[in-house]
C-alpha angles and dihedrals in degrees: 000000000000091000094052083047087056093041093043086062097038077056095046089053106037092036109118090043142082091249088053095049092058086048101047090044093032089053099038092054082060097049084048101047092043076053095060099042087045079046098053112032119103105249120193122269090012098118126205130355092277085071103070089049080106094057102031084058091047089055093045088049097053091042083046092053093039082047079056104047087045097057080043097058090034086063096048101047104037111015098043092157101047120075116245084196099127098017095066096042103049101077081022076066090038091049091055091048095050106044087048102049086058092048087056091041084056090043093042088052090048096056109037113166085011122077112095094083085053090043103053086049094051096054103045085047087046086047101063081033094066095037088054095049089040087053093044099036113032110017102076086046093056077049091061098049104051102259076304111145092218120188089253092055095050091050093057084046087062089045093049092050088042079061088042087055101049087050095049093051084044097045087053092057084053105054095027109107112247144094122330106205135133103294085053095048088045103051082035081061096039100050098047095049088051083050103051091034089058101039087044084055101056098037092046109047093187124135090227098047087047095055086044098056098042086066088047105050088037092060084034084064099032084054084055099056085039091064090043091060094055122112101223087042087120082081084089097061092043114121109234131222111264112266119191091183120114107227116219097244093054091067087047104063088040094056078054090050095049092052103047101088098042092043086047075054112055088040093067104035144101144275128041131326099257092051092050083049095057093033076063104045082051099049090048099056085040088068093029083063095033079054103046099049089048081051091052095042093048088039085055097046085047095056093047089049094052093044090053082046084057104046081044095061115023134061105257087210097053106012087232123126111283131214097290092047097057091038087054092041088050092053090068088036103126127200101298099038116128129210124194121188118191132199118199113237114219093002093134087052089063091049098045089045111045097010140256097297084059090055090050096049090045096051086044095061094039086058085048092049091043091054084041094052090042128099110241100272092033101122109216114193145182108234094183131292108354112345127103131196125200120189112200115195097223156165083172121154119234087268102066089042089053089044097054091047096055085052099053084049098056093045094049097054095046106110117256112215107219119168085349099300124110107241102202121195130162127196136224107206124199113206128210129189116202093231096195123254125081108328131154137225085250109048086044085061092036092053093049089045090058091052101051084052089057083045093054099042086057097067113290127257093070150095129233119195104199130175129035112331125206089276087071089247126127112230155136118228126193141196 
C-alpha cells in the first residue's frame, strides 16, 4: 500500500512527460498483472471456479482501462493528427463495466436473500446521483450545441453512467449486510476514490486538478488489486447475518436523495432571489417531515420485529434461549463442542407441594444459577418444563467437563427461600461431546438424553459423560 501511495505521487508530479508515461504504465503493468494472479490463484475456503468471477472481472476491468490509456498515448505520441475518439473508449467503457459488475457480484454474494432492501437504496441514491451529474456534465454541453446530441456528448454521457455504475456496485457493498473488516473498508475506499477522482476530472478541466487525479485514481485501482491480494479477501463474498435495523446514515443519503430534484429545481426557476430561497426552505422542511414520519414508522416496525425475535428465541419464563435457539446454535456446533442437558430431581414435588408460582420461581432462579456457573460464550437454555441445556464451544478436555458438571450440580441443590419455605431440587445431566464428522442437532440432544437417563437410573443428583470424548476414546464416565 505504501508502495501505490508513493507511485501514485512519482505519477502526480511526472505526469504530462516521457519520464511520467514509463512510470504510470510501467507501474500500472504491474497493478494489472498482481490483479490476474490474485485473480487467478486458489484461496482457502473459495470454493469452485465461479467464485473468483469477482476477481477475474476486476482484473479485466483494470487491463481494459491500461489497453485504453496505451492507445491513448499511441495516439499522442505518434498519431498527433488522428483521433483516438472510439479506439480508446471503447476498453475505458469496458474497464467501467467490468470493475463494476465484480463490485455488484461481491455485493450480490454478501447479501443473499437479502438484497432487495440494498437494492431499493442504491437506486434511489443512483438516481439523484445521476439527475445531479446530468445537470452538472452534460447539461451545459447540450446548451452549447443547440439542444444537438452530438457523438462527443453522448460519449461523456457513457462515461458518466460508467461512473453511475461504479457508484451504484460500491454503493451495494455499502448497504449489503456482512462483515465490515478491513478488505470491505478498503474496496469501499478505493471505489469511491476512483469515483470522486473521475467524476472531479471531468467537471473540473484544469491542468492541476488533472495531474492531481491521475495520482488519485491510479492508488484508487492499485488499492483494488491490494484487497484482492489479501488472504482473508473472501470476507466480501460472505454472506452476512440478516439486520432490520436502519442505519443512520441510511436516512441520511436518502434525505439527499429526496432533495436533489427540488433543490435542481429551485435552482433553475424563476422569480427573485428571496422567493427561490423560501421555495427552498419549504421545500426543505417539506422532505425533513415527509422523513421523519417514513424513520418512525420504520423505527416502529423494527421494535415490533425484534419483540416477535425475541418471543421467537428465548424462554418468556426464564429469559433464557429456548429450543429453537440451541438447535440453530448446534447446527453450527463444530468437533469439541460440548452439550449438557439437565433434568430437575424432585422438581414435581415442588409443584405438587407449594403450587405452580413456586415452580416458576424456582425455575426462574435455577436459569439465573446455570448463566452465573457458565464460562462467557457458554449458551445456557430452557428446553421446556424442567429441563436445561447448556452448549459449551470447546475444545475442552474431559477435566474441565467434569468440572463444570460438579458445579451445576452444587448450584442447583442449594435450597431457594420462596415465601419463607426452602424449595430443594437436585439434577441428573447427560453430557454429550460433538465428536466431528457429520452429526446433527438432534443426535447431539438425543446422545446427551440418553445419558441423563443413565444418570438418573444411577441414583439421581449426578452427571454421566458417554460416547467418544475430545481425546478420541470411547467411554462412560460417572460421578
Amino acid at each position: 500500500m505504501v508502495a501505490a501511495a508513493l507511485a501514485g505521487v512519482v505519477i502526480t508530479m511526472t505526469i504530462g512527460t516521457l519520464t511520467g508515461e514509463i512510470v504510470y504504465f510501467g507501474c500500472y503493468a504491474v497493478v494489472c498483472i498482481a490483479a490476474w494472479w490474485a485473480a487467478l490463484r486458489p484461496v482457502a475456503g473459495s470454493g469452485a471456479r465461479a467464485d473468483r468471477r469477482p476477481w477475474l472481472l476486476i482484473a479485466l476491468g483494470q487491463t481494459l482501462l491500461l489497453l485504453g490509456d496505451a492507445v491513448m498515448t499511441v495516439f499522442f505520441y505518434f498519431l498527433p493528427e488522428a483521433s483516438p475518439v472510439g479506439w480508446m473508449d471503447v476498453p475505458w467503457l469496458g474497464g467501467y463495466a467490468a470493475i463494476g459488475a465484480g463490485l455488484m457480484i461481491m455485493a450480490r454474494r454478501r447479501a443473499r436473500g437479502q438484497l432487495r432492501e440494498p437494492l431499493l437504496d442504491m437506486l434511489t441514491l443512483t438516481t439523484a446521483a445521476t439527475l445531479g451529474l446530468w445537470r452538472v456534465m452534460i447539461d451545459p454541453e447540450l446548451t452549447a450545441s443547440g439542444g444537438q446530441y452530438t457523438a462527443e456528448i453522448l460519449l461523456d454521457a457513457s462515461y458518466m453512467v460508467g461512473d453511475v455504475l461504479i457508484m451504484a456496485a460500491v454503493l451495494l457493498l455499502v448497504l449489503s449486510p456482512g462483515v465490515r473488516g478491513v478488505p470491505t473498508r478498503l474496496m469501499i475506499v478505493a471505489g469511491f476514490g476512483r469515483l470522486v477522482a473521475d467524476i472531479g476530472r471531468v467537471m473540473w478541466q484544469y491542468e492541476a486538478i488533472v495531474m492531481f487525479v491521475s495520482g488519485v485514481i491510479f492508488f484508487a485501482n492499485a488499492l483494488m488489486v491490494i484487497t484482492m491480494m489479501r488472504s482473508d479477501r473472501e470476507e466480501l463474498v460472505r454472506p452476512g447475518r440478516r439486520t432490520r435495523t436502519l442505519h443512520p446514515a441510511r436516512i441520511v443519503f436518502l434525505g439527499l436523495a429526496l432533495l436533489t430534484a427540488p433543490a435542481i429545481a429551485v435552482a433553475e426557476g424563476s422569480g427573485s432571489g428571496g422567493e427561490r430561497l423560501a421555495l427552498l426552505i419549504a421545500t426543505v422542511a417539506a422532505s425533513g417531515f415527509v422523513l421523519t414520519r417514513f424513520t418512525v414508522a420504520v423505527r416502529q416496525q423494527e421494535r415490533a420485529e425484534q419483540l416477535l425475535t425475541y418471543q421467537a428465541s428465548y424462554d418468556p419464563l426464564t429469559g433464557l434461549a429456548n429450543r429453537r435457539t440451541i438447535l440453530s446454535r448446534l447446527e453450527e456446533s463444530v468437533a469439541g463442542d460440548v452439550l449438557l442437558y439437565l433434568d430437575l430431581d424432585g422438581f414435581k414435588a415442588v409443584n405438587d407441594t407449594h403450587g405452580h408460582e413456586a415452580g416458576d420461581a424456582l425455575l426462574v432462579e435455577i436459569g439465573n444459577r446455570l448463566s452465573g456457573a457458565v464460562r462467557d460464550g457458554d449458551l445456557v437454555a430452557r428446553l421446556g418444563g424442567d429441563e436445561f441445556a447448556l452448549l459449551c464451544p470447546g475444545p475442552a478436555d474431559v477435566s474441565e467437563i467434569t468440572a463444570l458438571a460438579e458445579r451445576l450440580l452444587a448450584v442447583v441443590t442449594e435450597p431457594v427461600g420462596y415465601h419463607g419455605h426452602e424449595l430443594r431440587v437436585g439434577t441428573s445431566i447427560g453430557i454429550a461431546v460433538h465428536a466431528g464428522g457429520v452429526t446433527s442437532p438432534g443426535d447431539l440432544i438425543r446422545a446427551a438424553d440418553v445419558a441423563m437417563y443413565q444418570a438418573k437410573r444411577g441414583g439421581r443428583g449426578r452427571w454421566v459423560l458417554a460416547g467418544p470424548t475430545p481425546g478420541g476414546a470411547s467411554l462412560a464416565l460417572a460421578g
